[in-house]
LUMMARLUM-300893 format. One record per residue (C-alpha): residue number from 1; residue in three letters; chain; x, y, z. Coordinates in steps of 0.2 Angstrom, whole numbers. Layout:
<sites>
<site n="NUM" res="ALA" chain="A" u="X" v="Y" w="Z"/>
...
</sites>
This chain:
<sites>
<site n="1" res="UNK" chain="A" u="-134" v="-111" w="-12"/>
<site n="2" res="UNK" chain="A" u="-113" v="-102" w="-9"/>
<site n="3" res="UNK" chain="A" u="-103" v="-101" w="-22"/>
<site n="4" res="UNK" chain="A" u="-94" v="-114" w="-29"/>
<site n="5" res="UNK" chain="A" u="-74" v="-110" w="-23"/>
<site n="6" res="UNK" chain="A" u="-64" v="-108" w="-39"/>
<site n="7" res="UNK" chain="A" u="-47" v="-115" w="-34"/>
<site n="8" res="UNK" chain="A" u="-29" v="-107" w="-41"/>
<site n="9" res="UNK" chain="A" u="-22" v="-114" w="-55"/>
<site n="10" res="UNK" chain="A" u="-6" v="-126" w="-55"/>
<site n="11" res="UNK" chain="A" u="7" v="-113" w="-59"/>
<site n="12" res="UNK" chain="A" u="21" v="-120" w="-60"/>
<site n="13" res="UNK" chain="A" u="38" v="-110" w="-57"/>
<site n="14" res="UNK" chain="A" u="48" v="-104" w="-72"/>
<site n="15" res="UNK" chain="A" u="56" v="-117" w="-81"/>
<site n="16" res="UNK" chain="A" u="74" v="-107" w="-77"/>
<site n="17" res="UNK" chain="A" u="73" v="-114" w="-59"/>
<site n="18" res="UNK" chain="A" u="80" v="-133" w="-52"/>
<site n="19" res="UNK" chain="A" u="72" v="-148" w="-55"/>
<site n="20" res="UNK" chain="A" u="72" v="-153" w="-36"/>
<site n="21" res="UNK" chain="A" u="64" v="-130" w="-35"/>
<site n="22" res="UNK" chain="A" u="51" v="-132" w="-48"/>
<site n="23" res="UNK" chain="A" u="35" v="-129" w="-38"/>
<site n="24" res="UNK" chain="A" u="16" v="-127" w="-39"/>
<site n="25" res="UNK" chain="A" u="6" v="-116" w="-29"/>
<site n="26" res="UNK" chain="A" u="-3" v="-130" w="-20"/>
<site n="27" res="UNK" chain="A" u="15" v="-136" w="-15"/>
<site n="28" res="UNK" chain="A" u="22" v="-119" w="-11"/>
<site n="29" res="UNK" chain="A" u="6" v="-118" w="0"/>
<site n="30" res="UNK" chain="A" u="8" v="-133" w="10"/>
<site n="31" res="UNK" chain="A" u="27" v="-130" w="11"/>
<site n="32" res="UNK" chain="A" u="22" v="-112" w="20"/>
<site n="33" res="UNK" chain="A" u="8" v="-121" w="31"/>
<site n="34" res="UNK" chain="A" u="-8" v="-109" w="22"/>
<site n="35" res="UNK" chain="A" u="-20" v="-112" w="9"/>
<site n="36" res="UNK" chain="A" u="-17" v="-109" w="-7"/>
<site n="37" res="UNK" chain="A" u="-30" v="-97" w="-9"/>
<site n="38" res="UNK" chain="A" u="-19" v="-87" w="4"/>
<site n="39" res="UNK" chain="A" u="-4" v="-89" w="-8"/>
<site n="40" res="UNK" chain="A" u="-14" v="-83" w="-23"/>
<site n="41" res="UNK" chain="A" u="-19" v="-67" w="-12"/>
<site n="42" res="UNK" chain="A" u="0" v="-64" w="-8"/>
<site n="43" res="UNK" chain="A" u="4" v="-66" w="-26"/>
<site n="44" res="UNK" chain="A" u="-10" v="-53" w="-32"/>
<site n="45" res="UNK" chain="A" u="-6" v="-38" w="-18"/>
<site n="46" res="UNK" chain="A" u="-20" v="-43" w="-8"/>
<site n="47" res="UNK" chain="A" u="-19" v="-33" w="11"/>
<site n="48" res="UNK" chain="A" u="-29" v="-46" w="20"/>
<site n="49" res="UNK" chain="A" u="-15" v="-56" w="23"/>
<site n="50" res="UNK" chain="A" u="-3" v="-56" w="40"/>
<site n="51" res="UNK" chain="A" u="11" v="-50" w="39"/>
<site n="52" res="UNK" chain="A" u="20" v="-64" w="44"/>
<site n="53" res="UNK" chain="A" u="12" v="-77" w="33"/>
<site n="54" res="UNK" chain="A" u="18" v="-63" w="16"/>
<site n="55" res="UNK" chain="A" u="33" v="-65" w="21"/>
<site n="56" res="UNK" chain="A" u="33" v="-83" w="21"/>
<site n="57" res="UNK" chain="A" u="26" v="-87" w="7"/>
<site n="58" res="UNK" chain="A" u="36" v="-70" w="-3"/>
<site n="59" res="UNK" chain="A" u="52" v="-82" w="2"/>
<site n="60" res="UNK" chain="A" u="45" v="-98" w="-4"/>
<site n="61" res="UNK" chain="A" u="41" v="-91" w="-18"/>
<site n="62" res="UNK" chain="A" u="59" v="-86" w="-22"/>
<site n="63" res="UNK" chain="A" u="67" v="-99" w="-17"/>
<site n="64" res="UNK" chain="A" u="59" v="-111" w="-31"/>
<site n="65" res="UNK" chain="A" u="60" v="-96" w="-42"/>
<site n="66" res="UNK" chain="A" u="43" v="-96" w="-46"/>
<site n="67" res="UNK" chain="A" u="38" v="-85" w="-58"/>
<site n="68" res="UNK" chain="A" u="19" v="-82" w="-66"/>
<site n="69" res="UNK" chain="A" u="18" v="-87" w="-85"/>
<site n="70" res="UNK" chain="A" u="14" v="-74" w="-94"/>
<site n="71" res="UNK" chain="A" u="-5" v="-77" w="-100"/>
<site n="72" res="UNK" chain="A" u="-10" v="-86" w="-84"/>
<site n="73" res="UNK" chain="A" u="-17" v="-70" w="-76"/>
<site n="74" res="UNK" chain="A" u="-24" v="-55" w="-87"/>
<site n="75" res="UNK" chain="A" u="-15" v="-39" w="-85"/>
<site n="76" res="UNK" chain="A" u="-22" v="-25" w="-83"/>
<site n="77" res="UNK" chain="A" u="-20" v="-10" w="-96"/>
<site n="78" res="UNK" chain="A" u="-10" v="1" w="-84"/>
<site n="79" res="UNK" chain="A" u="9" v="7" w="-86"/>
<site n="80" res="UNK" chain="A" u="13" v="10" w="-70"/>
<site n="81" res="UNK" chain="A" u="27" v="26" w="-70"/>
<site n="82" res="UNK" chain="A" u="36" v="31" w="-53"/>
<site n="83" res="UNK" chain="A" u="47" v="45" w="-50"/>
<site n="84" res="UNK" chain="A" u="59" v="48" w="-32"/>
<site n="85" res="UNK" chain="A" u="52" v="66" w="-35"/>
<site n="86" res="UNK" chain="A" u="37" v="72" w="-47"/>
<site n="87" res="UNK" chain="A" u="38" v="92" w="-43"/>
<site n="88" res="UNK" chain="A" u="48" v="99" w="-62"/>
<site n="89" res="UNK" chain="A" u="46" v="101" w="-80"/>
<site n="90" res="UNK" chain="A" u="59" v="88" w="-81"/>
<site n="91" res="UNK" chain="A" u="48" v="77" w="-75"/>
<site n="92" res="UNK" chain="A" u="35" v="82" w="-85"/>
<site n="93" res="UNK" chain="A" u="45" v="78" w="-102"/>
<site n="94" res="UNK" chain="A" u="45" v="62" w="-96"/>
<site n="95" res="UNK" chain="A" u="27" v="59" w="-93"/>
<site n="96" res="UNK" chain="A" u="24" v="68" w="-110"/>
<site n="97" res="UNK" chain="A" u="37" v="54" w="-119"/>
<site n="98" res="UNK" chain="A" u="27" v="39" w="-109"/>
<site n="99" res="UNK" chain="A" u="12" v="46" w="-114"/>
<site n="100" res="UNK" chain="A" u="14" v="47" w="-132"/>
<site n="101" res="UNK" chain="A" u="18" v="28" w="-130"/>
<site n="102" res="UNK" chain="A" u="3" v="23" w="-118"/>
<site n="103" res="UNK" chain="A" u="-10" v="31" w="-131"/>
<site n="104" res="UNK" chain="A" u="-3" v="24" w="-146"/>
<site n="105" res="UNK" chain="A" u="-7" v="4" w="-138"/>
<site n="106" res="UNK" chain="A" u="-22" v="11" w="-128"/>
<site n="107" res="UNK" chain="A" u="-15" v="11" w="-114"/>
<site n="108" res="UNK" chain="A" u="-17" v="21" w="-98"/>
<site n="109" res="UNK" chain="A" u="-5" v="27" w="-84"/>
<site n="110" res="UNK" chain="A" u="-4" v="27" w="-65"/>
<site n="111" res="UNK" chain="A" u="8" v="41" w="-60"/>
<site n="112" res="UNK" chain="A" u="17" v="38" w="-41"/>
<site n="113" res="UNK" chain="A" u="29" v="47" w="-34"/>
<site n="114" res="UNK" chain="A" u="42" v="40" w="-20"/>
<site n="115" res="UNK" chain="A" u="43" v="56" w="-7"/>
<site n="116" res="UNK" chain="A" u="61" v="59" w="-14"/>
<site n="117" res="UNK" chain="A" u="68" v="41" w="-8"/>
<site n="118" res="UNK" chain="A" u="77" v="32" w="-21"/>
<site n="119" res="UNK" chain="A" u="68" v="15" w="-18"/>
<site n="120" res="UNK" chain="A" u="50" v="16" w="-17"/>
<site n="121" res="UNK" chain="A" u="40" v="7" w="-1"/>
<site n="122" res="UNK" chain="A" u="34" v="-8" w="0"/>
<site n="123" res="UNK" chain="A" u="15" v="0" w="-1"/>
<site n="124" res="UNK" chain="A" u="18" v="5" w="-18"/>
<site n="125" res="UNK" chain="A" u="23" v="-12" w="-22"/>
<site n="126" res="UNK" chain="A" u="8" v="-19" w="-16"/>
<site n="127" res="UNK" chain="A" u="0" v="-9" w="-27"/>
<site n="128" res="UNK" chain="A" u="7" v="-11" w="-41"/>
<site n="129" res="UNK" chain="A" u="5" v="-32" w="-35"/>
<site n="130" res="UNK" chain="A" u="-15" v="-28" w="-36"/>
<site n="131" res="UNK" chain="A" u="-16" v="-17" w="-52"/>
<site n="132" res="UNK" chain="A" u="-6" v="-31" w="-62"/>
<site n="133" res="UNK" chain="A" u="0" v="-18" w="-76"/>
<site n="134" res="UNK" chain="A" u="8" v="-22" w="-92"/>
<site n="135" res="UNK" chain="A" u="25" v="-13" w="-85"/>
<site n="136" res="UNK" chain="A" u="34" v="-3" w="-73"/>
<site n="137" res="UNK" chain="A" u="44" v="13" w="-78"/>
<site n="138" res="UNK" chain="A" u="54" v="18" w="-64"/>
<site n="139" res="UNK" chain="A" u="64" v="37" w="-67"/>
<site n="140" res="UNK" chain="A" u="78" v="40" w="-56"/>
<site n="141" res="UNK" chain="A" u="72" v="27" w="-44"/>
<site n="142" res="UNK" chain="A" u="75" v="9" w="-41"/>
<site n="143" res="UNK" chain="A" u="71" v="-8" w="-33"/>
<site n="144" res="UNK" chain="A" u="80" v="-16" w="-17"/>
<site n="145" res="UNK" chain="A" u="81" v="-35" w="-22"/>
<site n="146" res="UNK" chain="A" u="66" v="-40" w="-14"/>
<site n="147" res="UNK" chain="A" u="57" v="-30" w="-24"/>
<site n="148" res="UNK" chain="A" u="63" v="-35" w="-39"/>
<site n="149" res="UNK" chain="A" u="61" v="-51" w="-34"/>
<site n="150" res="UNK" chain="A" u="42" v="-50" w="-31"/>
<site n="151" res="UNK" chain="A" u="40" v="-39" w="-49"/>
<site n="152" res="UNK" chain="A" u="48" v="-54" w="-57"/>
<site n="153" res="UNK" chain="A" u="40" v="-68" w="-50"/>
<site n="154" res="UNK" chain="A" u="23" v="-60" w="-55"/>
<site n="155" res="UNK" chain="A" u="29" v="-59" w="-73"/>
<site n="156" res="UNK" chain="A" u="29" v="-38" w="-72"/>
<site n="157" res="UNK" chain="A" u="43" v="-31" w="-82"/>
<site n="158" res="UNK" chain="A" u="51" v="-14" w="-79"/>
<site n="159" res="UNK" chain="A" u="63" v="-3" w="-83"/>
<site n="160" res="UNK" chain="A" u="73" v="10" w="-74"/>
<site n="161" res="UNK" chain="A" u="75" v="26" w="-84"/>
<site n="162" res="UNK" chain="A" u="92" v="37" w="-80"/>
<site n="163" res="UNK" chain="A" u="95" v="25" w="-64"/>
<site n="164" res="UNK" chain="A" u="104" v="33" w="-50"/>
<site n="165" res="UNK" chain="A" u="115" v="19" w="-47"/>
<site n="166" res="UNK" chain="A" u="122" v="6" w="-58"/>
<site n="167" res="UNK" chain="A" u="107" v="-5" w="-62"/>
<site n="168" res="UNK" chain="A" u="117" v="-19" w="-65"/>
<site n="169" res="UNK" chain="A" u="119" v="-30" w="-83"/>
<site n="170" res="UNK" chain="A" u="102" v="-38" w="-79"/>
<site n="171" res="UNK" chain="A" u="92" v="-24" w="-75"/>
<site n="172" res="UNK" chain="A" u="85" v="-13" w="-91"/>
<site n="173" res="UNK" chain="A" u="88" v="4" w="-92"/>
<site n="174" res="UNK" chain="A" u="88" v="17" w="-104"/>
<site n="175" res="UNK" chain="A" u="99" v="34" w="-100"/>
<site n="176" res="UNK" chain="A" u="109" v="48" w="-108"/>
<site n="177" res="UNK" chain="A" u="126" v="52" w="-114"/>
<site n="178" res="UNK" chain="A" u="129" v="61" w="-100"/>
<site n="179" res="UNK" chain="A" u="149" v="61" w="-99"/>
<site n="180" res="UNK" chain="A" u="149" v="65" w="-118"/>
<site n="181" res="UNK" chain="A" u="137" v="78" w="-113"/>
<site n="182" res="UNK" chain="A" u="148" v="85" w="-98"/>
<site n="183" res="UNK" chain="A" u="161" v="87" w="-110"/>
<site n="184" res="UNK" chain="A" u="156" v="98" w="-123"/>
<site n="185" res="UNK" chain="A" u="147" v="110" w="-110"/>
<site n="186" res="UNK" chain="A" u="165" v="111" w="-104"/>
<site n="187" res="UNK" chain="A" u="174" v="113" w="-121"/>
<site n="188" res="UNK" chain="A" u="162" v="123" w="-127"/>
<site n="189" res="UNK" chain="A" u="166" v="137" w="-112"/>
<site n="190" res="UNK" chain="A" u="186" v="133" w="-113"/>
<site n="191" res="UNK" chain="A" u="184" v="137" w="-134"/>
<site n="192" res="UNK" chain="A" u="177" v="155" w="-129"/>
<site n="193" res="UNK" chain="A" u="192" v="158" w="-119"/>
<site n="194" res="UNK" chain="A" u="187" v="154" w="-101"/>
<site n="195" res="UNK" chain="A" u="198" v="148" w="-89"/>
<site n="196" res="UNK" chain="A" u="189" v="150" w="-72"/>
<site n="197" res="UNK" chain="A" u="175" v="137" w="-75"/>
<site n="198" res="UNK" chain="A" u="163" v="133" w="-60"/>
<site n="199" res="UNK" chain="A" u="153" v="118" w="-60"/>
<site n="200" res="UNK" chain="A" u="138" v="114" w="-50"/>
<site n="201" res="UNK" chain="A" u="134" v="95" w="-50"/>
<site n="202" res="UNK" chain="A" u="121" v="84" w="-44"/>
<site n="203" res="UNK" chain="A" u="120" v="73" w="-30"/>
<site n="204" res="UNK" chain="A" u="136" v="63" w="-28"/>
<site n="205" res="UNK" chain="A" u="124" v="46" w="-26"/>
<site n="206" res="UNK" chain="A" u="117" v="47" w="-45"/>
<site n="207" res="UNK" chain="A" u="127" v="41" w="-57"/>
<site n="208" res="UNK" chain="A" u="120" v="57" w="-71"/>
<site n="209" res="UNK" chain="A" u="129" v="68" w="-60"/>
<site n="210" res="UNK" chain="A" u="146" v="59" w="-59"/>
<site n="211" res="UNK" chain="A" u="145" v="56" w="-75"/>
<site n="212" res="UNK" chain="A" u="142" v="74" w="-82"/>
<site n="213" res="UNK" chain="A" u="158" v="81" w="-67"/>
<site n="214" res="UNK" chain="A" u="170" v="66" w="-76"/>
<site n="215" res="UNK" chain="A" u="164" v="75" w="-93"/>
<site n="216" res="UNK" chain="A" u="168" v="91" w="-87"/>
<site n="217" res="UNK" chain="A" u="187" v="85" w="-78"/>
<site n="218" res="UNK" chain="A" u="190" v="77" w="-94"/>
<site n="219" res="UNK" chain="A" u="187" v="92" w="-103"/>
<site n="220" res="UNK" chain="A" u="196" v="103" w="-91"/>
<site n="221" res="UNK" chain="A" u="214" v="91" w="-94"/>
<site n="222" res="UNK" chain="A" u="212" v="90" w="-110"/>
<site n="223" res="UNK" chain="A" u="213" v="110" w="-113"/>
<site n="224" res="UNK" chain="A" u="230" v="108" w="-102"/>
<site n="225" res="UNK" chain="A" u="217" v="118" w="-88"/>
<site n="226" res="UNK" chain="A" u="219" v="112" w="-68"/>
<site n="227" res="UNK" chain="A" u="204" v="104" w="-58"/>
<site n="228" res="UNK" chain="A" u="201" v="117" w="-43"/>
<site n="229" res="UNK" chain="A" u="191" v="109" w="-32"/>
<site n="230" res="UNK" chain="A" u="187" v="128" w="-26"/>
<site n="231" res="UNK" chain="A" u="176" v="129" w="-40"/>
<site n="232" res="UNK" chain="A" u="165" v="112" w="-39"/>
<site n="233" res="UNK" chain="A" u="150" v="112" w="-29"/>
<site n="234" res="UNK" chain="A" u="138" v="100" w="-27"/>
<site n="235" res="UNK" chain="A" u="118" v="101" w="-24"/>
<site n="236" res="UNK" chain="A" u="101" v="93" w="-27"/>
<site n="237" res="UNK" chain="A" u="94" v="97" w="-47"/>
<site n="238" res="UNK" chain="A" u="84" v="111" w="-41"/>
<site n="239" res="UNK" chain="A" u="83" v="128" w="-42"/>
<site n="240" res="UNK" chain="A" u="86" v="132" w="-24"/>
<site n="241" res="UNK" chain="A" u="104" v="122" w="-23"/>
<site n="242" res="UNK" chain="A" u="109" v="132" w="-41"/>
<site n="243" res="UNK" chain="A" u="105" v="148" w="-34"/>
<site n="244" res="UNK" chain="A" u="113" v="145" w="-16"/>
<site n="245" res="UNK" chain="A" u="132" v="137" w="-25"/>
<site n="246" res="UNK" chain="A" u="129" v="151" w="-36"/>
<site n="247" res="UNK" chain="A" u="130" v="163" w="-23"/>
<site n="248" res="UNK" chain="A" u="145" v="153" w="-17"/>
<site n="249" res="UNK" chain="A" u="155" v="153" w="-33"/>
<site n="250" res="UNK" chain="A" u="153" v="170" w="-36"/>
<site n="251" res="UNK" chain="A" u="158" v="178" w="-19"/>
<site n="252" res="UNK" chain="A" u="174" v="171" w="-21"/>
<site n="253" res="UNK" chain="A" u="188" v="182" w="-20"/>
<site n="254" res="UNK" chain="A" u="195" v="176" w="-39"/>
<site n="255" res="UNK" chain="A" u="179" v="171" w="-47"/>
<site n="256" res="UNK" chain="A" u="174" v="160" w="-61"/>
<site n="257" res="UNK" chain="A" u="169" v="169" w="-79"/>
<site n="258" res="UNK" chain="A" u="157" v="154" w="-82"/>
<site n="259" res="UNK" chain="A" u="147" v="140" w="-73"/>
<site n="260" res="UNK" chain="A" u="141" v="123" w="-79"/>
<site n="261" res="UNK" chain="A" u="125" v="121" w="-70"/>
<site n="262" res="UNK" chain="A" u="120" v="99" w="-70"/>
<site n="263" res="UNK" chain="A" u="104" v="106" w="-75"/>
<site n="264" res="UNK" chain="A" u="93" v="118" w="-80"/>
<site n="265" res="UNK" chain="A" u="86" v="122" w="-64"/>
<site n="266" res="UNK" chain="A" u="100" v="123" w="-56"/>
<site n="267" res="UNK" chain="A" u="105" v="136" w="-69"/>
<site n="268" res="UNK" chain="A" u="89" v="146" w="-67"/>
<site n="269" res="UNK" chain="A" u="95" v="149" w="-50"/>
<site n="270" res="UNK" chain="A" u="112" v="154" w="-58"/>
<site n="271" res="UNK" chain="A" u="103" v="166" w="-66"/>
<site n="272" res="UNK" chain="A" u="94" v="174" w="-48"/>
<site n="273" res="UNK" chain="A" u="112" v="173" w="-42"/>
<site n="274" res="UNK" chain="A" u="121" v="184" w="-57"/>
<site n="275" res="UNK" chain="A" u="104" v="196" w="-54"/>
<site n="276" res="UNK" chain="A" u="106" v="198" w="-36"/>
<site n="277" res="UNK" chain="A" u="126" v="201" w="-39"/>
<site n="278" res="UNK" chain="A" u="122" v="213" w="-52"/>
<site n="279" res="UNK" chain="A" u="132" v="203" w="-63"/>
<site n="280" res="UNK" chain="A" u="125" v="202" w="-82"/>
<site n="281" res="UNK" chain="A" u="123" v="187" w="-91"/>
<site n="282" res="UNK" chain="A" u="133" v="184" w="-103"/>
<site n="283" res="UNK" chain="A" u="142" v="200" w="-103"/>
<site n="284" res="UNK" chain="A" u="151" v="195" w="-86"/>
<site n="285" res="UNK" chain="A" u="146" v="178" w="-83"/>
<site n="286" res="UNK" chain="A" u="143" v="164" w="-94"/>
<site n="287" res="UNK" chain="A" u="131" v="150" w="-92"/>
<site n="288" res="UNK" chain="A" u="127" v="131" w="-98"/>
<site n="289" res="UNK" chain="A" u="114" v="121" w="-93"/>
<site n="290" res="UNK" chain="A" u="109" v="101" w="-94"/>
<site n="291" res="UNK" chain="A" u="92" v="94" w="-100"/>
<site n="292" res="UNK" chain="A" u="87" v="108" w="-113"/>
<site n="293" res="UNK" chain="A" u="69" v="109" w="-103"/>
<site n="294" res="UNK" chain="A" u="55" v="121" w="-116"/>
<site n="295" res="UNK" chain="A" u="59" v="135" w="-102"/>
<site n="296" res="UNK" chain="A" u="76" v="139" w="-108"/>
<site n="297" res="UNK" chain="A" u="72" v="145" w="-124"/>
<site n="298" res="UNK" chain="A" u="58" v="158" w="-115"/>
<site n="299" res="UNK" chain="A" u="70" v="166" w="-102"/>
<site n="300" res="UNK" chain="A" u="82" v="181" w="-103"/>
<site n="301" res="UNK" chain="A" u="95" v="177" w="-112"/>
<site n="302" res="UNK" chain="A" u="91" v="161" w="-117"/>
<site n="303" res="UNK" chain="A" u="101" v="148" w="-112"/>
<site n="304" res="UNK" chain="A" u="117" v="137" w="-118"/>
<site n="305" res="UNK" chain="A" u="111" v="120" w="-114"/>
<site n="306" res="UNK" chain="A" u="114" v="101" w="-116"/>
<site n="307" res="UNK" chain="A" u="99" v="94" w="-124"/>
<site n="308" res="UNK" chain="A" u="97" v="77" w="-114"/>
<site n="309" res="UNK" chain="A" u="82" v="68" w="-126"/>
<site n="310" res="UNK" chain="A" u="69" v="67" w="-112"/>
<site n="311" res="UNK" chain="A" u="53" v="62" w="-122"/>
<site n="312" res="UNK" chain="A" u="64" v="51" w="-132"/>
<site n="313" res="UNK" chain="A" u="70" v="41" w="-118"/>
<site n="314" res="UNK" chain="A" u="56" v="40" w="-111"/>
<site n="315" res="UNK" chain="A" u="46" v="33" w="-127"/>
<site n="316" res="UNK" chain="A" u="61" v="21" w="-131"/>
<site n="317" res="UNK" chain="A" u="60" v="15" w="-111"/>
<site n="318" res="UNK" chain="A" u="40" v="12" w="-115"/>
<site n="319" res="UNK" chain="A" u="43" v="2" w="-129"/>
<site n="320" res="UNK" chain="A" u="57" v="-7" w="-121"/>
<site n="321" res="UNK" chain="A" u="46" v="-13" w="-104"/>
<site n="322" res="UNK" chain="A" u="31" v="-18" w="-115"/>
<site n="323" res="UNK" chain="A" u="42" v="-28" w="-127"/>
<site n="324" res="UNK" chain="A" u="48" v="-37" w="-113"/>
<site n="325" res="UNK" chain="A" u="30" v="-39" w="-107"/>
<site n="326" res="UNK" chain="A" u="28" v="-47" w="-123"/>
<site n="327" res="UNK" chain="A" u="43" v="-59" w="-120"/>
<site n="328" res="UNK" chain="A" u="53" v="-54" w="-133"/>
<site n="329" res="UNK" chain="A" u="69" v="-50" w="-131"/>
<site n="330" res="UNK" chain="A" u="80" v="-35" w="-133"/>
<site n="331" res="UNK" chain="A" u="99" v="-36" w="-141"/>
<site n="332" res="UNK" chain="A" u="104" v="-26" w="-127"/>
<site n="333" res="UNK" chain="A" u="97" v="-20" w="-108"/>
<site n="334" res="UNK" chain="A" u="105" v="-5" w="-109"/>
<site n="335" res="UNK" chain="A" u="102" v="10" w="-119"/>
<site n="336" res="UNK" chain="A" u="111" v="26" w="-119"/>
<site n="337" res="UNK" chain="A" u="105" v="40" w="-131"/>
<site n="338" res="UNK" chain="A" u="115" v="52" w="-137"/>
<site n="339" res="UNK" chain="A" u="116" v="70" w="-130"/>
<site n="340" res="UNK" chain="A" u="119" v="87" w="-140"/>
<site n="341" res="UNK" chain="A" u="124" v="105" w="-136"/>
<site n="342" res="UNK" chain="A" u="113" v="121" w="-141"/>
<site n="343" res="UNK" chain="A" u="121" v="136" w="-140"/>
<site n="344" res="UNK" chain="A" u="109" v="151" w="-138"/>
<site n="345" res="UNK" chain="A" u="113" v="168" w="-129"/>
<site n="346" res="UNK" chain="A" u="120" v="166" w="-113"/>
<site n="347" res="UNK" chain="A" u="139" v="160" w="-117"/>
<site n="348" res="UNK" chain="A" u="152" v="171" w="-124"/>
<site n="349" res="UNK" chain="A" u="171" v="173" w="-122"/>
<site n="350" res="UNK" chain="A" u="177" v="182" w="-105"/>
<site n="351" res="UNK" chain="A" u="177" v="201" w="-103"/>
<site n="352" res="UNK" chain="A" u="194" v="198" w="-100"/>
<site n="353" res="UNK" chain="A" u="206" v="185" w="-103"/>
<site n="354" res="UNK" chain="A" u="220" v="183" w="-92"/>
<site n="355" res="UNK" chain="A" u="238" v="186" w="-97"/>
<site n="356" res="UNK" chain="A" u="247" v="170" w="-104"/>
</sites>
């Protein structure tokens, strides 16, 4: 004897779309020309659908704004947590901050990483479609509306920690004071005395790194001190692009006494820089970094930092996308924590300050 078929239930889309929208998958089904085993399998990630017929049924379903009641489909006990690039010890603080979280409600984690894009592919959203977890933690990362449309519409919740862009005033995120932290990094370098202060930012496209160079302008105009664009540079947060603006910063023929590095790796290459150049830190060149990563304490000297809350933000994100798993709802969708200088050993006024 075969198995009896067990047929989907009625779902019926979320009570926020139309009347004349409202849909159940059997009508979504005949409105696409399938079965509605065939919708179910699109809903759940399945690969043994045509592409054309996912596509379909991907629009019908967000056209009536269907969206899976929560309860109606057991989720698995996953967090799903994706990063553009999973390669540093910033990265790593984060993982440690989700995972302090995921043990406390017994949960577990699935750790993706997008190849450095900004927007993960469509293959990790099918996976994420099959595995069903209780939420999606996306750092530095975030979805194209079709994507988010798919997460929503399968009742998944996730949040974007430190998003690149502006996430919008309907997408939760949780992030750092990074303008406050540009700031004092900067004041912090103009109080010792220095005048000539080169910056090394992040990628233009994130918002952290625009962020942190406004801080630092500000700063700069409110000491009565010019922005020279001679001494802003711009790189990816590695230690690669530090150590290669570095270079470029300090082979100019007027030179700066200090650098605010956007993050701590790029300030370790700062550091290979002011070796190579035979330069001494802090003795001839001062140094801040961004993020306050365990390795900034260990090197030689060790480093002036801004302590962006990693593990924090990370743990608050956690408890943010499982809340919102649980429907309840938070009194706001954006959370900025606040950022804090730490001054160790490698700032200290100029050798020499120039005339007035």
């Amino acid at each position: 004897m075969s198995p009896a078929k067990v047929q989907p239930p009625q779902e019926k889309a979320s009570a926020g779309a139309s009347s004349e929208s409202t849909a159940t998958l059997a009508e979504i089904a005949r409105a696409a020309g399938v079965s509605a085993p065939t919708v179910s399998k699109v809903l759940n990630g399945r690969a043994d659908v045509a592409p054309g017929t996912r596509t379909k049924v991907e629009e019908l379903l967000l056209r009536h704004g269907y969206r899976r009641r929560r309860g109606a489909s057991q989720q698995s006990q996953l967090i799903d947590l994706v990063f553009h690039e999973l390669d540093s010890a910033w990265a790593m603080e984060v993982v440690r901050g989700v995972e302090n979280v995921a043990r406390e409600e017994g949960l577990s984690l699935v750790l993706s990483e997008s190849a450095g894009r900004l927007t993960p592919g469509q293959t990790w959203v099918d996976g994420v479609l099959a595995r069903r977890p209780a939420g999606v933690i996306l750092v530095l990362s975030d979805l194209d509306a079709a994507q988010r449309a798919q997460l929503n519409s399968r009742s998944i919740p996730f949040v974007v920690v430190d998003p690149a862009g502006d996430p919008g005033d309907d997408i939760p995120s949780v992030g750092a004071a990074n303008w406050q932290g540009g700031l004092a990094a900067t004041r912090h370098l103009t109080g010792l005395g220095h005048r000539r202060i080169g910056v090394i930012g992040g990628p233009a496209r994130m918002m952290c790194s625009r962020a942190r160079l406004d801080g630092y302008r500000a700063a700069l105009e409110t000491s009565g001190l010019p922005m020279d664009s001679e001494l802003v540079r711009e790189g990816e947060f590695n230690h690669e692009d530090g150590y290669r603006t570095a270079l470029e910063l300090l082979r100019l023929p007027e030179p700066p006494t200090a650098i605010f590095a956007g993050n701590d790796l790029q300030a370790l290459g700062v550091y290979e820089a002011a070796r190579e150049l035979g330069l001494r830190i802090p003795e001839d060149l001062s140094v801040v970094g961004f993020d306050d990563l365990p390795v900034t304490r260990w090197i030689g000297p060790p480093l002036t930092t801004v302590r962006q809350p990693l593990i924090e933000m990370a743990e608050t994100a956690a408890r943010l996308v499982l809340d919102l798993g649980r429907g309840r709802q938070p009194a706001t969708t954006r959370v900025d924590l606040a950022t804090s200088l730490v001054v160790r050993s490698s700032t200290a006024p100029p050798a020499e300050r120039p005339q007035a």
